[in-house]
C-alpha positions in Angstrom: -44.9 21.5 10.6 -44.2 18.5 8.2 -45.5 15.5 8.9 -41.9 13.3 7.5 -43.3 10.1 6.1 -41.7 6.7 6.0 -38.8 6.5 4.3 -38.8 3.1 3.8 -41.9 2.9 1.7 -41.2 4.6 -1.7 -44.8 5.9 -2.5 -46.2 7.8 0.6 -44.0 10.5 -0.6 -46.8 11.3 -3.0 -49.4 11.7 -0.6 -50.4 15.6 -0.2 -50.9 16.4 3.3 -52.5 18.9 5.0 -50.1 22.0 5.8 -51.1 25.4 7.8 -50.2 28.7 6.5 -50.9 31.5 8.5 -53.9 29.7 9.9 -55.3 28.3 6.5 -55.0 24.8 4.8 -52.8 24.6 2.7 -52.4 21.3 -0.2 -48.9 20.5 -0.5 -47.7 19.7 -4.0 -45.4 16.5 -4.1 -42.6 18.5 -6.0 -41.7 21.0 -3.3 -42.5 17.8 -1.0 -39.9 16.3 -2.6 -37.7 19.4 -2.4 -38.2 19.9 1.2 -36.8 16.2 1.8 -34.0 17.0 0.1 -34.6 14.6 -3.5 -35.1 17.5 -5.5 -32.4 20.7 -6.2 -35.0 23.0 -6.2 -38.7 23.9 -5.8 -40.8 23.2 -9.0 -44.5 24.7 -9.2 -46.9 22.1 -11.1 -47.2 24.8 -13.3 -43.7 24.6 -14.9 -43.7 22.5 -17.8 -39.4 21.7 -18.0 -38.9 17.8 -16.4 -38.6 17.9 -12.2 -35.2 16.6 -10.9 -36.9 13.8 -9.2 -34.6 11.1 -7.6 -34.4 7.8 -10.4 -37.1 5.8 -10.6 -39.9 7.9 -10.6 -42.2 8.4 -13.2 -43.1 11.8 -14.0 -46.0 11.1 -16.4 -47.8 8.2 -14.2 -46.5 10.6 -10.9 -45.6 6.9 -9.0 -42.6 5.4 -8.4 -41.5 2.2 -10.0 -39.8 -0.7 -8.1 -36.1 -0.7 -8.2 -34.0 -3.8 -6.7 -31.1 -2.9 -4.6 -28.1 -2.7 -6.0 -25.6 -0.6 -4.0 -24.4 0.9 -1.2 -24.5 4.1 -0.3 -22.2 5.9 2.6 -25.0 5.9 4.5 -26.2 2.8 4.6 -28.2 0.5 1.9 -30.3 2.6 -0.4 -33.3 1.9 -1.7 -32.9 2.7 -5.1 -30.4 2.1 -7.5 -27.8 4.7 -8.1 -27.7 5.6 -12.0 -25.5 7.9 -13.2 -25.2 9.2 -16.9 -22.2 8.0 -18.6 -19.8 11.3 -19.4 -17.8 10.7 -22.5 -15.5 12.6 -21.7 -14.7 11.4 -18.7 -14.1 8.6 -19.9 -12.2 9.1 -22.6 -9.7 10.7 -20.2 -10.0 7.8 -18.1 -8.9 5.3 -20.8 -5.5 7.7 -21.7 -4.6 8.2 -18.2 -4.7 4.6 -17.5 -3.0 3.7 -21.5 -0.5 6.2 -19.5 -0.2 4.8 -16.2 -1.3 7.9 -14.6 -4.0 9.0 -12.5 -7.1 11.6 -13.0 -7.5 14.7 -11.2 -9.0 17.7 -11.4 -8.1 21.2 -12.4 -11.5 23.0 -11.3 -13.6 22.6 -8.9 -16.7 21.8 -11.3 -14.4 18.6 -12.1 -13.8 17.6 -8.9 -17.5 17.6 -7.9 -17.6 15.4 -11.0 -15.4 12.8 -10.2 -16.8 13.1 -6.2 -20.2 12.3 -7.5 -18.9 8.9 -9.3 -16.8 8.3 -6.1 -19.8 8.4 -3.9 -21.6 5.6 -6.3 -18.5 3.5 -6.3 -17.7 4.0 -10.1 -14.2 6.0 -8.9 -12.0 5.6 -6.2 -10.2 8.4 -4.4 -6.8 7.0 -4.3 -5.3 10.0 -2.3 -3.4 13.7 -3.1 -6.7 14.4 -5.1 -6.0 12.0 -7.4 -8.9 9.4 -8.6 -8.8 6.2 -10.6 -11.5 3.4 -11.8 -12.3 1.3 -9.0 -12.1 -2.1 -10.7 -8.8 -0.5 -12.6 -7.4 0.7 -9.2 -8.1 -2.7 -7.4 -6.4 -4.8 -10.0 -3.1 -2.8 -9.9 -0.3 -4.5 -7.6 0.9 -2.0 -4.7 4.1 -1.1 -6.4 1.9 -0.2 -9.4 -0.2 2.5 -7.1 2.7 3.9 -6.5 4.2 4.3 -9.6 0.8 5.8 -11.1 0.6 8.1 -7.8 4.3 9.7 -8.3 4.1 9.6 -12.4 0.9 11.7 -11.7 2.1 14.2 -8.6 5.4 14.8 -11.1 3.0 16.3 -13.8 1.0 18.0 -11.4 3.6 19.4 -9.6 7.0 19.8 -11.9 9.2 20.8 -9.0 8.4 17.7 -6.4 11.2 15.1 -5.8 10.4 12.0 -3.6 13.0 10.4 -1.4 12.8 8.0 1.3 11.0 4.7 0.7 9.1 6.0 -2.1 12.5 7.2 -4.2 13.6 3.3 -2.9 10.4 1.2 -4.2 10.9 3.5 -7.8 15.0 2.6 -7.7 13.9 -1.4 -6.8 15.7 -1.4 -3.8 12.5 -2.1 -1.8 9.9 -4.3 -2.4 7.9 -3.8 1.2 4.0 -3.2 0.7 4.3 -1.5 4.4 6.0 1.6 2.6 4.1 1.8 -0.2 0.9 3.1 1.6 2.8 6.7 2.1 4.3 9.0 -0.6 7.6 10.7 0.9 8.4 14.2 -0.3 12.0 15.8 0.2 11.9 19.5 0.3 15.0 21.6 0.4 14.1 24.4 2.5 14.1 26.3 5.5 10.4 25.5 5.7 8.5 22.3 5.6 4.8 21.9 4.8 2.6 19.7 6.8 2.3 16.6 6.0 -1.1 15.9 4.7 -2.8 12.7 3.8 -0.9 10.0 2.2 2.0 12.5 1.4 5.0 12.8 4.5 7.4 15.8 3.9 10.8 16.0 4.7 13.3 18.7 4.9 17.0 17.6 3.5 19.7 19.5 1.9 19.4 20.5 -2.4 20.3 17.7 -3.9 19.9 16.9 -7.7 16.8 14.7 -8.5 17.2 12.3 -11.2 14.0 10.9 -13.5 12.9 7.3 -12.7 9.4 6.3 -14.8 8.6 9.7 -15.1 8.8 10.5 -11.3 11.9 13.3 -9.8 13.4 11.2 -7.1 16.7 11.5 -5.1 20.0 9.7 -6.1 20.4 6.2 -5.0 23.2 7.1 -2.6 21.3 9.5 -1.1 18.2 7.2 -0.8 19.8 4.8 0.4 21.7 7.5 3.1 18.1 8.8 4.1 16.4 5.1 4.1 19.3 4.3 6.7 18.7 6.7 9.3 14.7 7.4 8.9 13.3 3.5 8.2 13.6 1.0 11.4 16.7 -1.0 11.6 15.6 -4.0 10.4 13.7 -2.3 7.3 16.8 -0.4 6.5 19.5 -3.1 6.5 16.5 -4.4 3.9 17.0 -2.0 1.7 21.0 -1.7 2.1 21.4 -5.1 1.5 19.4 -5.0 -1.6 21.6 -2.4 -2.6 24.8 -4.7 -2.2 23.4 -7.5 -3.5 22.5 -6.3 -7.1 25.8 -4.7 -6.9 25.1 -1.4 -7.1 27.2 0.1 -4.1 30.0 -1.6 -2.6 30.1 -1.3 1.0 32.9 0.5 1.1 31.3 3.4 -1.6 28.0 3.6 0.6 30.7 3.8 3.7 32.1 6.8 1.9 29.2 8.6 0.7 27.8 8.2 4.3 30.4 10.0 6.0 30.2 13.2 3.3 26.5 13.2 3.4 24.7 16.1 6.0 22.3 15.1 7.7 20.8 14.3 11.3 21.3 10.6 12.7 23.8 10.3 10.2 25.3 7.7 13.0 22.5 5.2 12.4 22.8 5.1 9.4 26.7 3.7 9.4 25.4 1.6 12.1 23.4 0.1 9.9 25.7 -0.3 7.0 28.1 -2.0 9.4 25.6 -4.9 10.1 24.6 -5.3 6.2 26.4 -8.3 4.2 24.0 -8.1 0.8 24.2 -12.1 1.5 20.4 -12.9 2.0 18.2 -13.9 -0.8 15.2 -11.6 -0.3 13.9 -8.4 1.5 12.1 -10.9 3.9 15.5 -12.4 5.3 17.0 -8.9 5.7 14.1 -8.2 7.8 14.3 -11.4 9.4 18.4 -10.8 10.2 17.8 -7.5 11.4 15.2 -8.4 13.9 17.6 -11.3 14.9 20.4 -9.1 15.9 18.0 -6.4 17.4 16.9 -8.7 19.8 20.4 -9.4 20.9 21.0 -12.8 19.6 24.2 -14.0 18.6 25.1 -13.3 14.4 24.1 -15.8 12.4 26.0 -16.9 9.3 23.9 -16.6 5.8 23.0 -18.8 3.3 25.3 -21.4 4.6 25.9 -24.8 2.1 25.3 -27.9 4.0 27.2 -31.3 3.3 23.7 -32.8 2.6 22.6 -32.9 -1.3 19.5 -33.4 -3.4 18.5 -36.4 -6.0 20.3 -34.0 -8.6 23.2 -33.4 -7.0 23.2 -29.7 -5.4 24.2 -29.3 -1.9 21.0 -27.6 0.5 21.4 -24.4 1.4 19.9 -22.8 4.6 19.1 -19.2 5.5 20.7 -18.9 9.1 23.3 -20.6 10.5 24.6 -20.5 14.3 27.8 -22.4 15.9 27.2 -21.9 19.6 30.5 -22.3 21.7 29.5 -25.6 23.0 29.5 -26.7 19.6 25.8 -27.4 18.9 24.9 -26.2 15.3 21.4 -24.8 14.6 19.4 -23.9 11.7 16.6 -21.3 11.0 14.7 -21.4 8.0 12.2 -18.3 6.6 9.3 -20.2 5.7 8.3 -18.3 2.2 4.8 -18.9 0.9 5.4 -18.0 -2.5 6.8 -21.5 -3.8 3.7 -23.1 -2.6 1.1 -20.5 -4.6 3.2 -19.8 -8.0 3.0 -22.3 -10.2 6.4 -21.1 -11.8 8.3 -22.7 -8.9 6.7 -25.5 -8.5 8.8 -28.7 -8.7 7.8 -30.8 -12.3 5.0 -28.3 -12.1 3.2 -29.8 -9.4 2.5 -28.8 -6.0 2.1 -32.1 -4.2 5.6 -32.7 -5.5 6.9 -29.4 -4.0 5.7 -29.8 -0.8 7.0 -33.4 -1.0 10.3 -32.3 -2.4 10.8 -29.6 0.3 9.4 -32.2 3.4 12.8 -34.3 2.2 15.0 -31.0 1.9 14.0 -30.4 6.1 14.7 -34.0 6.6 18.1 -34.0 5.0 19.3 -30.8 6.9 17.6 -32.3 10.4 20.0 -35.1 10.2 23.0 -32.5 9.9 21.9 -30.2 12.6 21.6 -30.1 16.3 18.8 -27.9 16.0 16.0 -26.4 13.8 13.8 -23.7 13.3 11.3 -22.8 10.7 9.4 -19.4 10.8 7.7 -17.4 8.7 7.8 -13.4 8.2 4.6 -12.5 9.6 6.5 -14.5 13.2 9.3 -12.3 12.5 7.2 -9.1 12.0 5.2 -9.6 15.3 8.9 -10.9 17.3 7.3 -12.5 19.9 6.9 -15.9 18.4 10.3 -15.6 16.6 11.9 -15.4 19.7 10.3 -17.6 21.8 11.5 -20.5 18.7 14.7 -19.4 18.7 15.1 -19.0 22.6 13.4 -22.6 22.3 16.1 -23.6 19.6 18.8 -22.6 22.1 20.1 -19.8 19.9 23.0 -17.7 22.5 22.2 -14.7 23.1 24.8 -11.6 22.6 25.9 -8.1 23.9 27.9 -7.2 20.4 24.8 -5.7 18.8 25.0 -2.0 19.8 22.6 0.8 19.1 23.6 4.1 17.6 
């Protein structure tokens, strides 16, 4: 038996015990020591002269081991010694064209792939999903949208025939700007079969359509994106995406009302219920999101982007995201508190932010004097519900029973 030394203390690997073979004593040599532990590929006599495999930071000549500060993490845990790796050329040369390219790396062989699994496991690559890898400090500076495009330029070349649909054809025709769907890859497949969805990539059976080219990705039409994003996204992330379709112009409602109703395809009936809420009136995906969870909670339709009496110092009437006249005749407001005007410096007012967050303190007060009530939320409020609806129920916003599911 093996008497396993302490891990923890580098050197006592080096010590030779005392092993029994067949009833004699036997002088281990440190190599095959090292073998046995696992540091070491294979068993080396002392008699070969060719360089030992031994883990970094040991030194063969001296036969001790030098001190090496932590420097990483390992899966397992903290290791003791720091994880060096020689640097492959030609690795990264293809690194630097892939990301000149915007595309991803992946591998062909299996050789490769142990490659780039090795400089995954010391935290030089990342694995950023459908076998595809990427630097890590390359990867964790691209925006969401950005992973996606490099994921579905880089699926197209590897596989000529895929077409994405669903949120993923959306976010490539800017039609949705949501982070939440930018985590999964949807793939439409027309055929009687449908693979399993695996990993980050969700299949989906629809009729043959004919894929168009967006940024080197094969995705589905935009009528057809949008038909899909209709009746397979949550209503108030698909009246998102419809209304960001009416208010570039790109559909009329009317055309998406047509192409609806000639379009195959199961729950085509909440998908028309969704296009009859959309009004491509709201500024931002964030008050589509907003309105839609508003009416699925049964409270009475607001009006959108309403202009109030009230003005600024230059002259321009306030506008407010939601409007309500209740039939007593109370008017309330509801404002989607965006964060973005406070953190880029684009927006700020004379380019500074204590004068934006004075400048928007006086907006509030203006419309407060107008108002019978008022209501400021913000999206993460209106993504959890609860909290929206207890302000608004606060607010006294009526409640309604027009709002009716497919």
């Amino acid at each position: 038996m093996y008497r396993i030394p302490d891990r923890s203390h580098p050197s006592s690997l080096l010590r030779r015990p005392h092993t029994t073979v067949f009833g004699k004593s036997k002088l281990e040599e440190p190599e095959n020591r090292l073998f046995k532990l696992g540091f070491a590929k294979k068993p080396i006599s002392s008699s070969n002269n060719l360089r030992p495999p031994y883990l970094p930071g040991f030194d063969v000549d001296n036969g001790t081991f030098m001190h090496i500060p932590q420097e990483r993490w390992t899966p397992n845990g903290p290791s003791p010694y720091r994880r060096v790796m020689r640097r492959n050329s030609t690795l990264d040369a293809m690194l630097d064209t892939a990301e000149a390219n915007g595309l991803c790396l992946w591998s062909g062989t299996e050789v490769q792939r142990q490659i780039l699994r090795r400089r995954v496991t010391i935290g030089e690559l990342t694995a950023v999903g459908a076998q595809c890898y990427a630097r890590t400090s390359y990867w964790q500076a691209l925006s969401a949208e950005d992973r996606l495009r490099h994921l579905t330029r880089s699926l197209t070349l590897m596989h000529p025939k895929w077409v994405f649909g669903g949120s993923t054809a959306a976010t490539l025709l800017n039609i949705c700007d949501s982070t939440r769907h930018m985590r999964k890859l949807h793939r439409v497949i027309d055929g009687n079969r449908v693979p399993r969805s695996t990993g980050i990539i969700v299949n989906h059976y629809i009729e043959e359509t004919a894929p168009i080219i967006i940024d080197g990705a094969r995705v589905t039409p935009l009528d057809r994106t949008a038909f899909d994003c209709a009746r397979w996204l949550g209503f108030p992330d698909a009246i998102a995406i419809i209304d960001s379709i009416l208010r570039q112009r790109l559909r009329t409602k009317s055309q998406l009302d047509r192409s609806f109703r000639l379009t195959n395809g199961k729950y085509r009936n909440r998908a028309l219920h969704v296009l009859n809420w959309a009004t491509g009136r709201t500024d931002n995906g964030g008050e589509s999101f907003s309105y839609g969870v508003i009416l699925e909670e049964r409270f009475m339709q607001p009006q959108l982007q309403v202009v109030m009496p009230c003005h600024n110092e230059y002259g321009n009437h306030d506008r407010v995201d939601f409007l309500w006249k209740t039939p007593d005749g109370r008017i309330i407001v509801a404002e989607l508190d965006g964060r973005i005007k406070y953190r880029d410096a684009s927006m700020y007012v004379n380019g500074s932010l204590p004068e934006t967050i004075i400048a928007e303190k006086e907006r509030e007060e203006r419309i407060r004097m107008e108002v019978d009530g008022f209501v400021r939320f913000s999206f993460a409020e209106a993504y959890r519900r609860t909290p929206l609806i207890r302000k608004l129920e606060w607010a006294g916003v009526p409640r309604t029973t027009d709002f009716r599911s497919p």
